[in-house]
MMTF fields as JSON, N, C-alpha, C and O atoms, coordinates in Angstrom:
{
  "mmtfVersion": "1.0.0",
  "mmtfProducer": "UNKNOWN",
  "numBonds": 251,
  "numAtoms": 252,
  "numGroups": 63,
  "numChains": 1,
  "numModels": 1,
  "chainsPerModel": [1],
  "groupsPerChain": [63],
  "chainIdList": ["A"],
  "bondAtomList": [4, 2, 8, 6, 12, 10, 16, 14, 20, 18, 24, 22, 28, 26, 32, 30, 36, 34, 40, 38, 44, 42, 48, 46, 52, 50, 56, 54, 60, 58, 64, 62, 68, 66, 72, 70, 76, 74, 80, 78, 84, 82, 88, 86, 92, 90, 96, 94, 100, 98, 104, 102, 108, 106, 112, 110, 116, 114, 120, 118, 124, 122, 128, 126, 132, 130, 136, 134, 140, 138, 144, 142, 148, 146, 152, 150, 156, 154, 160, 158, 164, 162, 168, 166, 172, 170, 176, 174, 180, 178, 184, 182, 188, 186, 192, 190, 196, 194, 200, 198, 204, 202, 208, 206, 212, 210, 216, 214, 220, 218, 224, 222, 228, 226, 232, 230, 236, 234, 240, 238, 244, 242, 248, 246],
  "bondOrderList": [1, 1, 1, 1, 1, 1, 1, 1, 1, 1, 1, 1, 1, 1, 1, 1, 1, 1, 1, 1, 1, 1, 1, 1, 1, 1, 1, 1, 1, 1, 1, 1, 1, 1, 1, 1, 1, 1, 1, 1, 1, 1, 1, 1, 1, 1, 1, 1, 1, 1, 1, 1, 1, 1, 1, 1, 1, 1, 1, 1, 1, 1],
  "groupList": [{"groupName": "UNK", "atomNameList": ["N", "CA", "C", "O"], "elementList": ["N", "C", "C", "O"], "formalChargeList": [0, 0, 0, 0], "bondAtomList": [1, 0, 2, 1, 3, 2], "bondOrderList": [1, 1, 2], "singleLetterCode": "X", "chemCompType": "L-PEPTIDE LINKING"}],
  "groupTypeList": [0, 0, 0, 0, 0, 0, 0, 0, 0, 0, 0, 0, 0, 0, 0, 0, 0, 0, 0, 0, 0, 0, 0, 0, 0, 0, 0, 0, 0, 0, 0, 0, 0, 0, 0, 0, 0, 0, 0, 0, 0, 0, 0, 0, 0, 0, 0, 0, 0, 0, 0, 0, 0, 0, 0, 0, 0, 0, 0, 0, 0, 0, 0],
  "groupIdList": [1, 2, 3, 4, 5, 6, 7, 8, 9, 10, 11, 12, 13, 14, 15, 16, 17, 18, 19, 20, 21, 22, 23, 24, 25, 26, 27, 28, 29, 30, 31, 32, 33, 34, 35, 36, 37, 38, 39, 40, 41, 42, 43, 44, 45, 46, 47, 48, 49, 50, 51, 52, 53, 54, 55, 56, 57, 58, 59, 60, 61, 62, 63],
  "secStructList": [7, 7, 7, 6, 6, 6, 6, 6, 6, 7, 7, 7, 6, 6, 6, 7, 7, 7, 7, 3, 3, 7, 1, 1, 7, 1, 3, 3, 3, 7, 1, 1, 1, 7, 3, 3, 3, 3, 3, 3, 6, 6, 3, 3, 7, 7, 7, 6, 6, 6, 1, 3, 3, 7, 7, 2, 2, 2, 2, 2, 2, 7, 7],
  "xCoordList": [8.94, 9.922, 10.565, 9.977, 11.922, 12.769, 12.633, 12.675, 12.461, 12.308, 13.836, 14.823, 13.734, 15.227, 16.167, 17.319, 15.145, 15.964, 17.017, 17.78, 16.705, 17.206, 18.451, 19.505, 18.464, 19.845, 20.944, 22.156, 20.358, 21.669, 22.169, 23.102, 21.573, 21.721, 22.497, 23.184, 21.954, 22.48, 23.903, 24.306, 24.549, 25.758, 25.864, 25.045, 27.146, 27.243, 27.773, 28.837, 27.168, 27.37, 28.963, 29.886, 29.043, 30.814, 31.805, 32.956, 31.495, 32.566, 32.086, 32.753, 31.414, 30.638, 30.623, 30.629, 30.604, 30.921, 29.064, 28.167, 29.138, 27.498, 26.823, 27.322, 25.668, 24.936, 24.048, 23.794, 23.954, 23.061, 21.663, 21.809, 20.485, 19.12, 19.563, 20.14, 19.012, 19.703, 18.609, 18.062, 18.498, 17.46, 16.102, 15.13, 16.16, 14.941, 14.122, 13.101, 15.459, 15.29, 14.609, 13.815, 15.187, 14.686, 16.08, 15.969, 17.134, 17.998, 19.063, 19.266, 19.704, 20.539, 21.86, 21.957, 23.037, 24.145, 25.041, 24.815, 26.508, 27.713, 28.681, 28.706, 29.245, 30.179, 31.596, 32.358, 31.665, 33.059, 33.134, 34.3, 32.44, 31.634, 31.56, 32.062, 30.802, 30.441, 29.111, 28.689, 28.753, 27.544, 26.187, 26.115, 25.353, 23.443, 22.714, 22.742, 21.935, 21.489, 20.067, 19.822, 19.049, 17.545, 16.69, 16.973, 15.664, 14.64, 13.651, 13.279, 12.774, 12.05, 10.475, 10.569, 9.255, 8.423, 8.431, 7.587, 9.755, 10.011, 11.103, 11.656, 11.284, 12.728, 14.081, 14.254, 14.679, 16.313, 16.923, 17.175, 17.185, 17.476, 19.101, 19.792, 19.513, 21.377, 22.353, 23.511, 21.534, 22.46, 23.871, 23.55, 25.154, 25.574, 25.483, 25.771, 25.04, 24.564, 23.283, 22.945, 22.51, 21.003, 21.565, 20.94, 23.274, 22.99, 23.553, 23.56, 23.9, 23.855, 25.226, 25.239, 26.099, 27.506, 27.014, 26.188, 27.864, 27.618, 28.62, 29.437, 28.556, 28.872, 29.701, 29.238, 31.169, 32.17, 31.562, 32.078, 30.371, 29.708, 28.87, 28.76, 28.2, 27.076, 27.881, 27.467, 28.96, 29.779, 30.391, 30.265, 30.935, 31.044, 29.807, 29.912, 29.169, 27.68, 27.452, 26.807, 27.694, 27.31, 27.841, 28.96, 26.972, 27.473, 29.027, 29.693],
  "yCoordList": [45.074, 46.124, 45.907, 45.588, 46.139, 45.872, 47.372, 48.482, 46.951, 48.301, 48.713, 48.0, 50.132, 50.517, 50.928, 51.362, 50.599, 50.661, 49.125, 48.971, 48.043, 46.387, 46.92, 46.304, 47.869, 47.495, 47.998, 47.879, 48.56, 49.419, 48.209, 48.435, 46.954, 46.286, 44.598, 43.674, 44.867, 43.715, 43.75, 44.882, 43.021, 42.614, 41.66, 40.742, 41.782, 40.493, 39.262, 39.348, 38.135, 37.075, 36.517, 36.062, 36.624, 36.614, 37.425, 37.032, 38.614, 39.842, 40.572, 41.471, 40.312, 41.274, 42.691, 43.402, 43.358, 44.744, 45.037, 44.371, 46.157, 46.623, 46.148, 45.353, 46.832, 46.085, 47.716, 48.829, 47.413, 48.277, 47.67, 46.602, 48.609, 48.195, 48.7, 49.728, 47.463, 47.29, 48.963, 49.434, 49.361, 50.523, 50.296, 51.025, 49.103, 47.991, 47.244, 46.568, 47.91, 46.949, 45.566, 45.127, 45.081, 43.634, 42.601, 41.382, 43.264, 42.759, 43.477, 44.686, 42.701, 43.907, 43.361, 42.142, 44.277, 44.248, 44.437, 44.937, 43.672, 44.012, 44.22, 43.664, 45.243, 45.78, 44.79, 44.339, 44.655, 43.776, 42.684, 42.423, 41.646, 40.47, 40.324, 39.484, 41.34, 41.336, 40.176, 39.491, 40.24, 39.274, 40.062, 41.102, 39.542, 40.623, 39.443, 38.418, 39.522, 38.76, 39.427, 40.623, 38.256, 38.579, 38.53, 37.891, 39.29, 39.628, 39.464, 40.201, 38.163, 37.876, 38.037, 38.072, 38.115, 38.943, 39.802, 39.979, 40.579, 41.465, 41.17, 41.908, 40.06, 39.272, 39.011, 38.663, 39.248, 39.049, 37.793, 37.211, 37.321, 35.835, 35.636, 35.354, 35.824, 36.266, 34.927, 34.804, 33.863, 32.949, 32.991, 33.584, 32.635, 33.028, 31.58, 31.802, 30.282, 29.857, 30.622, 30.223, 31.754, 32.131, 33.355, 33.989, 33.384, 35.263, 34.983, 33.924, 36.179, 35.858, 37.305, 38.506, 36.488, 36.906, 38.496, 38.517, 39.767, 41.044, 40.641, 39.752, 41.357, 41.239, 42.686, 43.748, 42.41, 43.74, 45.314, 46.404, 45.112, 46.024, 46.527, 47.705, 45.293, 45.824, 46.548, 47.671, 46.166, 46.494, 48.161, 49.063, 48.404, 49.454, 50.681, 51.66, 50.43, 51.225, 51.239, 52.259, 50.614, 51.084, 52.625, 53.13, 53.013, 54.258, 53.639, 54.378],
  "zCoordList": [-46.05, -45.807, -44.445, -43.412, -44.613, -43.058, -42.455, -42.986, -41.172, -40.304, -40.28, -40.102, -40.521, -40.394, -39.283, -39.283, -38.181, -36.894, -36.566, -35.612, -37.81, -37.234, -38.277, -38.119, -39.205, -39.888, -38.916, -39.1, -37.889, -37.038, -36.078, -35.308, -36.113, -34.958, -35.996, -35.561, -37.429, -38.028, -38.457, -38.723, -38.556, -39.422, -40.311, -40.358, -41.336, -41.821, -41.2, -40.587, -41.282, -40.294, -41.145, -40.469, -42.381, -42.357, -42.301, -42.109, -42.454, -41.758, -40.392, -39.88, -40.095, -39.033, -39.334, -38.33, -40.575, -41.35, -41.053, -40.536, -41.588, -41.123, -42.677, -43.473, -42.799, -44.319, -45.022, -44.562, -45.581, -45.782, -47.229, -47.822, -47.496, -47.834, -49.449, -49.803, -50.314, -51.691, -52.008, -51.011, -52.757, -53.294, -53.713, -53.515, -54.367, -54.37, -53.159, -53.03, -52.136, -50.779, -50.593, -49.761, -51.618, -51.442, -50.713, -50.577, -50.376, -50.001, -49.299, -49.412, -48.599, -47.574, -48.117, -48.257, -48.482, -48.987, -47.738, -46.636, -48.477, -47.036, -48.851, -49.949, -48.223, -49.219, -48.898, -49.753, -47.787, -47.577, -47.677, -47.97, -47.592, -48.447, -49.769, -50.516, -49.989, -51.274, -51.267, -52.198, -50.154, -50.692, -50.418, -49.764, -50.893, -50.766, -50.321, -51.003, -49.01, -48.583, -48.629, -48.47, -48.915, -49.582, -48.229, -47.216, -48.429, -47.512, -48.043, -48.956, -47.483, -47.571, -46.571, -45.344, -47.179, -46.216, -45.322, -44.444, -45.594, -44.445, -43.518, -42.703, -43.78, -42.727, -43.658, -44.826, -42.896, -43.347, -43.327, -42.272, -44.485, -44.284, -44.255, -45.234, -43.041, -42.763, -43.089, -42.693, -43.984, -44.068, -45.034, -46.064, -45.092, -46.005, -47.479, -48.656, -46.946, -48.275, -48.956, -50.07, -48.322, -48.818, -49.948, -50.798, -49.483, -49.888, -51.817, -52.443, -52.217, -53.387, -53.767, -53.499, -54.408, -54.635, -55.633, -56.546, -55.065, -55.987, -56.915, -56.674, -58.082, -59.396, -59.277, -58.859, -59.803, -59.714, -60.485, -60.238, -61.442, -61.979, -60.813, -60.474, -60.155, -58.952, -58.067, -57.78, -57.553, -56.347, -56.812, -55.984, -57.95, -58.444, -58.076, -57.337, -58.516, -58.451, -56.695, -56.453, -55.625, -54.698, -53.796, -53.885, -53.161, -52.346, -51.576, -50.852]
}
């Protein structure tokens, strides 16, 4: 689990937009991207070859 004091300090490393914790929180989303980058053991893996493209259905469904 990511401590939720690091999402206030992370961005997306290709928009610099803020992110927020998927609901599953297995991954931290950037809505302006559109990409979900996975967290692994607890760490955020901010690469953008690591992250994994949202789907216009997924992107729909977010807050």
């Amino acid at each position: 689990m990511v401590d939720t004091r690091i999402l206030k300090i992370l961005v997306c490393p290709v928009t610099k937009a803020s992110l927020q914790l998927s609901n599953d929180k297995t991954e931290l989303i950037c809505k302006t991207s559109r990409l979900a980058y996975p967290i692994n053991d607890g760490i955020p893996v901010m690469l953008e070859q690591k992250a994994r493209k949202i789907s216009q259905e997924e992107y729909e469904l977010l807050n």
